[in-house]
C-alpha positions in Angstrom: 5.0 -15.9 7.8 6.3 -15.1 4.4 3.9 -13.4 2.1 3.9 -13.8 -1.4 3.3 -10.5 -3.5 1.1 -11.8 -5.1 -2.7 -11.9 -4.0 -5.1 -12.4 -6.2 -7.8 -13.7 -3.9 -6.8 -11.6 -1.0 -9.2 -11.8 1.0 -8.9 -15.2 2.6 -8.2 -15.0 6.5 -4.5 -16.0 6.0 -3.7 -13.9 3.6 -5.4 -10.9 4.5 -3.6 -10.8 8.0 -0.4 -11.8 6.3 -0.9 -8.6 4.3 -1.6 -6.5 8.1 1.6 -7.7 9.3 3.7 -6.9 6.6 1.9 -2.9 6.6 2.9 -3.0 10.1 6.5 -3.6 9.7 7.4 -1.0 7.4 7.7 2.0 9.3 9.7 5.2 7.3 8.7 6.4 3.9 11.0 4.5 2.0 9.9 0.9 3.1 6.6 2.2 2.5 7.3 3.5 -0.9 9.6 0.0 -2.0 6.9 -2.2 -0.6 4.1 -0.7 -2.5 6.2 -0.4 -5.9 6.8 -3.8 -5.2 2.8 -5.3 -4.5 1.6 -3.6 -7.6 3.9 -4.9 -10.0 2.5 -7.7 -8.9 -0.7 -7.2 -8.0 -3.9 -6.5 -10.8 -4.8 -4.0 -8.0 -3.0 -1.0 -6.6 -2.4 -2.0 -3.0 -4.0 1.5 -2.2 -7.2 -0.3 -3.1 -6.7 -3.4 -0.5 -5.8 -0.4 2.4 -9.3 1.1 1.6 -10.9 -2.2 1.8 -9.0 -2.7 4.9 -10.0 0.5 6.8 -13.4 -0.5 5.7 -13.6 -3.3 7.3 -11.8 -2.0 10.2 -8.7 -4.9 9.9 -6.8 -2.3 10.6 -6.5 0.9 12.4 -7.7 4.3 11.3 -3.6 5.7 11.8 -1.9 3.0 9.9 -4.1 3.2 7.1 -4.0 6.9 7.0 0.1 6.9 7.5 0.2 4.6 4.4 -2.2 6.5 2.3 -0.7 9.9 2.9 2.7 8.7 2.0 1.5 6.5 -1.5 -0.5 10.2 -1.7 2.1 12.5 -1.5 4.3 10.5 -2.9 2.1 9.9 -6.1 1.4 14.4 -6.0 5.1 14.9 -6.2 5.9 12.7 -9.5 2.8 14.6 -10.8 4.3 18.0 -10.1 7.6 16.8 -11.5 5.9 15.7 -14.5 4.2 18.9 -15.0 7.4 20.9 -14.6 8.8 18.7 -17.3 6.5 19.6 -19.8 5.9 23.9 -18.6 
């Protein structure tokens, strides 16, 4: 199944395990990193936000939602830090 980057109501059945499969795919930083630049360009929420909801309501498992976080974490720390740099 294709999924569109676009979910506004996301939280259909379809859509929601559309969503799963595609976090399941991407498996090194980079396809992490792409995909998420990708959904929230498109997306009025950070896909962050959908991750939490998932975890919450155990769609998916504790080590894929914490491997995504950690990387859209660090990944967010070290434009901060390069940012700050910038402007010391």
């Amino acid at each position: 199944m294709t999924l569109s980057l676009n979910i506004r109501n996301l939280f259909n059945d379809s859509s929601s395990h559309a969503l799963v499969d595609e976090l399941r795919k991407r498996t090194s930083e980079k396809e992490i990193l792409d995909f998420e630049e990708k959904f929230n360009s498109k997306n009025e929420k950070n896909l962050h936000i959908y991750i939490c909801r998932f975890l919450k309501n155990r769609s998916i498992s504790r080590g894929l939602a914490s491997k995504w976080l950690v990387t859209i974490i660090k990944n967010k720390e070290s434009k901060i830090n390069a940012l700050q740099k910038l402007n010391n």
